[in-house]
N, C-alpha and C positions, 0 to 999 in steps of 0.2 A: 682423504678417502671417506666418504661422506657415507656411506653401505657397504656391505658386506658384499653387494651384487656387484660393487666397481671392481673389489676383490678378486670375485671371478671372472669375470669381464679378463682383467689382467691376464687371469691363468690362463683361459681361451687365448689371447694374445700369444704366448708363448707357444700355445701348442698349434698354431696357424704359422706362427713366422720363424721358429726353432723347432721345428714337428721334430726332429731325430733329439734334439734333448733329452737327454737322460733327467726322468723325474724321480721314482725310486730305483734305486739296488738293492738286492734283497738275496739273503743266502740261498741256494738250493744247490744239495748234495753235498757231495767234498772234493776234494785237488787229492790228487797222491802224496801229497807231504802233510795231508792230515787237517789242513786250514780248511776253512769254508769256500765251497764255489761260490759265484754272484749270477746270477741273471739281472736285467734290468727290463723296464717298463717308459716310455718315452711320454712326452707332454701329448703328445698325437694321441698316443694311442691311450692312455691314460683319461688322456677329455672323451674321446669315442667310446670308449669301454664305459667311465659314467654316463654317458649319454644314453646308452643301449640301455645301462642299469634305469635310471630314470623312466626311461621312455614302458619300458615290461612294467616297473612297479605303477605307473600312473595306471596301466591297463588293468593291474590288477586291483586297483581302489587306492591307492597309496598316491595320497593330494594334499597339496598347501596343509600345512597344518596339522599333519598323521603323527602322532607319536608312535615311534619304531624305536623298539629295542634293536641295538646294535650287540651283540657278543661275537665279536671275531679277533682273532690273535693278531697282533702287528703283522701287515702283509698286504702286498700289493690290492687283495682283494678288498682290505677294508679303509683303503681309500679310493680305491673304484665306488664301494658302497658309499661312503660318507658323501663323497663330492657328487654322488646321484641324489642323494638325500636332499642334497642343501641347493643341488639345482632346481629341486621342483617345489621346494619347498614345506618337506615334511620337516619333523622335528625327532632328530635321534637321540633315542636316549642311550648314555653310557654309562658303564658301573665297572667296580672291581669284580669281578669274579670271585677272587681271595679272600673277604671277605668270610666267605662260609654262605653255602645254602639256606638255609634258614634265616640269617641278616639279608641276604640277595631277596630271596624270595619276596619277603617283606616288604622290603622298598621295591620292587618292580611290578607288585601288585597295587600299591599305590598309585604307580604313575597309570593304569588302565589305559596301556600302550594299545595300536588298532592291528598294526605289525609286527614282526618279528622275523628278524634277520641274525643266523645263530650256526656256530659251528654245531656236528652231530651231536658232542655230550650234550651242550646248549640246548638243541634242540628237545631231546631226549628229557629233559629237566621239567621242559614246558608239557610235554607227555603230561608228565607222570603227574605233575603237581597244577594241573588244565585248569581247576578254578581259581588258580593267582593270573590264569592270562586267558579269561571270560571273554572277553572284547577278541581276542585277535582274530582278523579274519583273515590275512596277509602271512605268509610265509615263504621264508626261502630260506635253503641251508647252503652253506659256505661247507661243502667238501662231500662223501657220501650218504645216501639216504638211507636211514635203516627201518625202518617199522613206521613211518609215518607217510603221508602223503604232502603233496606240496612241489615245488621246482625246486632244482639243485642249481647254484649259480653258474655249473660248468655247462646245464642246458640253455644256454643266453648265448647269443653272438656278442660277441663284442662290438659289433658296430651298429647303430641303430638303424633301424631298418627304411624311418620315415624322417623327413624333415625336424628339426629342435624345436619345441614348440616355445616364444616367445614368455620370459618370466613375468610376471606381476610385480611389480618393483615394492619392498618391503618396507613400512615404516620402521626408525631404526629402534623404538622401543619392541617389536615384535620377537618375540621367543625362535630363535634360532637352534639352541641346542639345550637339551637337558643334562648335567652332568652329575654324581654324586659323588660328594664328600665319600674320604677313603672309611668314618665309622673308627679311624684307631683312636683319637680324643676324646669319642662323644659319638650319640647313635648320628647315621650317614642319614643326610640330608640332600632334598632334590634341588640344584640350582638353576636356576634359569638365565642362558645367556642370551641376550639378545643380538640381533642383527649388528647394532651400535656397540653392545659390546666384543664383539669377535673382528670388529671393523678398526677398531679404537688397539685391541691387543696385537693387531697385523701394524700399525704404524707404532705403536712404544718399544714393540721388539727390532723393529727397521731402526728406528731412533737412537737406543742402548745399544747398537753395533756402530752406529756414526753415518748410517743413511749407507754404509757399507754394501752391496750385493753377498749375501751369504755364500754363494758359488755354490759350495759343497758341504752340507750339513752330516752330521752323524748324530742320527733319531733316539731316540731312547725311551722319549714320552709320544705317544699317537698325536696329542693335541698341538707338540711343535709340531711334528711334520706336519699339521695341515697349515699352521701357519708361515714354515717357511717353504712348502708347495707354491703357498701363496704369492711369496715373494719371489719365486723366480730358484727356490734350490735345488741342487741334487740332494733328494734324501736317499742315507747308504742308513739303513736297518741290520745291523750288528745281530748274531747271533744269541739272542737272550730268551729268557722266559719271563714274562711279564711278573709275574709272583714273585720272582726269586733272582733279582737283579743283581744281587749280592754274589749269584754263585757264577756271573758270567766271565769267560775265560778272557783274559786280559790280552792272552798273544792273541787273540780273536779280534779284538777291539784293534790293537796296534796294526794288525794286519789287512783289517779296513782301514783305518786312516793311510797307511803307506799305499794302500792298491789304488785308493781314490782320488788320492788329494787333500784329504778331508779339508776344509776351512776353521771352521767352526763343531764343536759341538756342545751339547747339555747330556748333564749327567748327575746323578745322584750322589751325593758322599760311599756309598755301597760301592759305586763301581771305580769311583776317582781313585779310594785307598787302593784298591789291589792293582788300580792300574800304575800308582805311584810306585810299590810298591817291584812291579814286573819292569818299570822304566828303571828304576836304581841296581837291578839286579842285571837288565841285558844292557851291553852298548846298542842301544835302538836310541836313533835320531827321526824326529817328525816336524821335517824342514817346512810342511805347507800348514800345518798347523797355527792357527793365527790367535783364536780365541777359545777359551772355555765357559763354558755355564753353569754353575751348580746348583742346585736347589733340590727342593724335597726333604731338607732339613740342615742343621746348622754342619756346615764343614769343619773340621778340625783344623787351627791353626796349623799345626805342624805339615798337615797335608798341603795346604795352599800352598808355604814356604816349602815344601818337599817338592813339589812339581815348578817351581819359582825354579828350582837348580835343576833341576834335569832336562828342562824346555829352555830353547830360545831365548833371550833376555827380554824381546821385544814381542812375546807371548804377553797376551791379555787374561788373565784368572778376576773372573769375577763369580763374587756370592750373589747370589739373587734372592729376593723372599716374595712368595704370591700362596697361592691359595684354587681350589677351585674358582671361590667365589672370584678374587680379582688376580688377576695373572697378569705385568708384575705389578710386584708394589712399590718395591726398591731393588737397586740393584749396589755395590761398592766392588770398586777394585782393587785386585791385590797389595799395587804399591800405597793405597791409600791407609788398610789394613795395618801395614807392617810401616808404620808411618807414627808409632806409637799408641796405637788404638789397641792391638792383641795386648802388650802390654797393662793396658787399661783392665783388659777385661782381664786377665790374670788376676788381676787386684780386686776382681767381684763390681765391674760393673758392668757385664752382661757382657752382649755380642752387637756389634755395630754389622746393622746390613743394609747400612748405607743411609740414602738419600731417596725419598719419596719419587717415583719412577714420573717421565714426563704427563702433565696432567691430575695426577693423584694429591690429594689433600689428604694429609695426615693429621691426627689429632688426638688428644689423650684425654680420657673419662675414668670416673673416679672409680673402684675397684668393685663390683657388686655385682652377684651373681641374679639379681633381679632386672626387669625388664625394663629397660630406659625409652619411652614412646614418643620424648619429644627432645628437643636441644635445650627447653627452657628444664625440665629437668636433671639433664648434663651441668647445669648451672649451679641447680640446686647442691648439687652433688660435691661440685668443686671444693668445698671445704677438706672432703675426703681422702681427695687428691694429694694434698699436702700432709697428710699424717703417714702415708704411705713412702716417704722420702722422694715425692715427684713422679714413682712410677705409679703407671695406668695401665688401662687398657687401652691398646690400639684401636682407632676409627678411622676407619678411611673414605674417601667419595672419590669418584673421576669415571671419567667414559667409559670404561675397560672393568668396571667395579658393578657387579651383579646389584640390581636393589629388592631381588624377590625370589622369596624357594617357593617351590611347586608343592613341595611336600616337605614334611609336613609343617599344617600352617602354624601352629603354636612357635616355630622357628623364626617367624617372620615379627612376632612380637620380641622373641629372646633378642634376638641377632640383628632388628635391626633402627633406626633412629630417625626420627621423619623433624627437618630441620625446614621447613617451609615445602619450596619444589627440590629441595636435594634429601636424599636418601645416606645416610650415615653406615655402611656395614662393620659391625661391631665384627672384629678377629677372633676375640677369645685368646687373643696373646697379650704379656704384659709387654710392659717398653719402658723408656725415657726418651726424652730427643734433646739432642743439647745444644749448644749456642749456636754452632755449624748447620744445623737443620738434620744433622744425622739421625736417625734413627737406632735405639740401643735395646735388643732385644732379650729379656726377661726371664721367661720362660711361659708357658700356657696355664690359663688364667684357673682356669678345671685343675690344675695340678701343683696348683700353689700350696705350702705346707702353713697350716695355721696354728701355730704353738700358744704357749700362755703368756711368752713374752713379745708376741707378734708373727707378721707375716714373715715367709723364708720364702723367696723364688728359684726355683730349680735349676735356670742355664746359670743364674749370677750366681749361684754356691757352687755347681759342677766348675767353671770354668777356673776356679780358684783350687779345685782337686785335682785337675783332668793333668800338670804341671809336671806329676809327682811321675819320676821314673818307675816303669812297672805297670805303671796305669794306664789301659786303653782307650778307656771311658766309667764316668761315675753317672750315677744317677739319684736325686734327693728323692726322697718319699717319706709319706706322714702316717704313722700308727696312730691308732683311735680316732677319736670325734674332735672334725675340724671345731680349732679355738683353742682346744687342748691336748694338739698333737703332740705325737713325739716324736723328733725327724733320725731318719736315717738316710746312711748314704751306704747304696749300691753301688759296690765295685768290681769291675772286669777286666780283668789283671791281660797283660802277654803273657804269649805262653814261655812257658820256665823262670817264670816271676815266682820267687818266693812271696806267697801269702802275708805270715806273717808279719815279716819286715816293711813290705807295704803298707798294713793295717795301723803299724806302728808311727809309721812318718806320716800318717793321712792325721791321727790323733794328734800329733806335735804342731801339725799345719794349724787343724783344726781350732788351734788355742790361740795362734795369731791374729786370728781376725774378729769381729763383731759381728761378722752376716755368720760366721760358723761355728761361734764357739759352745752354740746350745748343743751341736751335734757328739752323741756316746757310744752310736751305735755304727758302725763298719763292718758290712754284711759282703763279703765277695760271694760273688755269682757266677754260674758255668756259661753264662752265655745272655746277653740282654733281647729278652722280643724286640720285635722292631713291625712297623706299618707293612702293609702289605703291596703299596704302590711304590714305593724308593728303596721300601727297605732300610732306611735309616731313621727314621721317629721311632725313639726308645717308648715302649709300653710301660709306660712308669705307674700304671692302674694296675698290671699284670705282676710288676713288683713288690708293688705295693702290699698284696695281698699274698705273697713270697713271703716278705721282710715282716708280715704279722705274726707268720707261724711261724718265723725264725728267732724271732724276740719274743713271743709269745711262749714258747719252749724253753728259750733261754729263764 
């Protein structure tokens, strides 16, 4: 698939030769037993409804190359929106919400979007705070109007009214979609994905299934369903809230997969635990069930192996690791894991997530928080490399791998590596990779604990505490001025875990090993923040400054 434009090409395909194809399902209302209703939206009508979309915003100035803010909830309507966007070729920009107003505002004032396509609060934002969105001249609101002028998207036909008007066929380095970083490791940053790259991430996730047809997907993240739209799925949109995936009802989840078929889905550690969790608790069987997805942060051994037993034998569980910028990078599966690798990382040497995804070049750079401009100073560096016991920072290159932020540019010095004509995007995660090609992941390079007797990386010390019965999750953090930290570890016990007793065996652990024996301090916590997109990336900046007033006191 050479464009993004073949991409859609495809999806018109379906919706001309399987027009009654079910493209999304999507809750609306409820059943008398309390579960979610569904309605559905068809490839037909789904291509015609963007078509209509396109065809109104072209009228209203919205052309090749418009940056449009997008702020609309997962919903049939905001892939109506999106795939009108990317047919005429404007440029959508998308954000967390969650975030916070004030982090939003900031970054969406940078982008000096021309449009704005926005549910009412959304809307209502732009009101009020007008000089962050100077430029817009384009608007439309996705549900009622209150106090503003402008069209509501219910005033649109869904079907266009005039002939499709022929696309410009798109160079594949050409900016396609704007997307930002979630901000929970570091201030959110504008990505720029290109045509090649959304093209390139539509055939490696085809590829990581086995060239497989997804049939029937269960959505979670907006950005798969566009690309397995793409590919020909049914997306079923589960009752959730984008903010708060963590609190979505698990008989919910189970009862879309059984109504639909589900094939396949992706899912964040937030929703896998409690769906683990509701599966060991009901006899519920999910016979079409074929694969899982995880990402958005590291999954818990015991989870993987927890849904290992209550699924299928011949269920696929795979971890996955990507990013804004390159989505994937790697992916590993379950039996490969449990294959004496979890094992491994018990022992402190991080979390294996696999194998460099198809096309991706992986590579490791010497540990500095300063700005690497060229590969010949990667070289320079290498010495570095080896004082660090082998781990680096992750770099990676391939089709699917963003080589530019929009905003801001001092990003584009940090974050990225110019190696001739290939572009390096620096992660900001540590790693190793061993003899297999696997990749063994570290912890984030911003939240490494810098002591006087050396570096401590955060997943390779948790995953040697995480063991200890009682214990949910731990988290490493550094008091004072990196070089002369002093680390602690945050713990978030089960509920009716004795305290104490925990704190106690975490200390005994702690004397076992050399990655942990600097550690004195065992702070339990009521509860760990976590990212605002998965809900699972531990806020270890947010503990951080917990764990100083707590030993600070002490």
């Amino acid at each position: 698939m050479a464009t993004y434009w073949e991409a859609i090409d495809r999806f018109r395909a379906f919706a001309r030769t399987e027009p009654d194809r079910e493209a999304v399902i999507y809750p609306d209302g409820q059943n008398p037993d309390g579960l979610p209703a569904y309605r559905h939206l068809t490839y037909r009508e789904l291509d015609d409804w963007s078509d209509a979309i396109a065809e109104r915003l072209t009228v209203a100035g919205v052309t090749h190359g418009t940056r449009t803010i997008v702020l609309v909830l997962p919903s049939p309507e905001l892939y109506a929106i999106l795939f009108g966007l990317l047919k005429i070729g404007a440029v959508p920009v998308v954000i967390d919400p969650g975030m916070g107003v004030r982090k939003m505002l900031r970054c969406l004032r940078a982008v000096d979007a021309e449009a704005f396509i926005g549910i009412p609060q959304a809307q209502a934002l732009r009101v009020l705070f007008r000089r962050s969105f100077r430029r817009v001249r384009t608007t439309l609101t996705v549900g009622k109007r209150w106090f503003w002028g402008g069209p509501t998207l219910r005033d649109w036909e869904r079907r266009p009214t005039g002939v499709v008007q022929p696309r410009t066929p798109a160079a594949a380095d050409e900016v396609l979609v704007i997307g930002f970083t979630t901000g929970s490791t570091g201030p959110a940053k504008a990505v720029e994905l290109t045509h090649g790259n959304l093209a390139s991430m539509i055939e490696q996730v085809d590829a990581a299934r086995g060239h497989i047809a997804p049939d029937t997907s269960l959505i979670t993240l907006p950005l798969v369903g566009i690309l397995d739209l793409l590919l020909g799925s049914r997306c079923v949109l589960p009752p959730l809230i984008p903010s708060k995936v963590g609190s979505t009802d698990p008989a919910q989840v189970v009862d879309a997969i059984a109504k639909f078929g589900v094939r396949t889905m992706f899912a964040s550690p937030a929703l896998l635990i409690p769906l683990l969790r509701y599966l060991e608790e009901h006899a519920v069987e999910l016979p079409t069930l074929g694969s899982i997805y995880s990402g958005g942060a590291p999954v818990p051994d015991w989870c993987i192996a927890g849904l290992r037993k209550v699924l299928r034998e011949d269920v696929l569980v795979y971890v996955g690791y990507g990013s804004t910028e390159a989505l994937p990078m790697s992916t590993i599966e379950s039996r490969e894991l449990f294959d004496g690798l979890v094992d491994r990382a018990h022992r402190g040497a991080g979390t294996c997530i696999g194998r460099p995804a198809d096309r991706v070049n992986a590579r490791l750079v010497a540990i500095t928080d300063a700005p690497i401009p060229t590969w010949a100073r990667v070289e320079e560096l290498a010495g570095e490399l080896e004082t660090s016991r082998g781990i680096g920072e992750l770099v990676v290159s391939g089709p699917n791998v963003s080589t530019h932020y929009y905003w801001p540019e001092s990003a584009n010095a940090a974050g990225k590596i110019v190696d001739g004509a290939v572009i390096w995007h620096r992660t900001g995660d540590l790693a190793w990779i061993d003899d297999h090609g696997r990749i063994w992941f570290c912890g984030r390079k911003s939240q490494r604990v810098v002591t006087a007797n050396g570096p401590m990386f955060t997943v390779q010390v948790e995953q040697i505490f995480n063991t200890v019965a009682g214990v949910a999750r731990t988290a490493l953090v550094g008091v004072g001025e990196r070089g002369a930290q002093r680390p602690v570890l945050c713990v978030e016990t089960t509920p009716g875990t004795d305290a104490v007793s925990v704190a106690s065996e975490l200390r005994m652990l702690a004397a076992e090993s050399e990655l942990t024996r600097d550690i004195a301090d065992f702070l339990v916590h009521p509860g760990f923040p976590v990212d605002i997109r998965h809900n699972a990336k531990i806020g270890r900046e947010q503990l951080a400054a917990w764990a100083a007033e707590k030993v600070g006191a002490r």
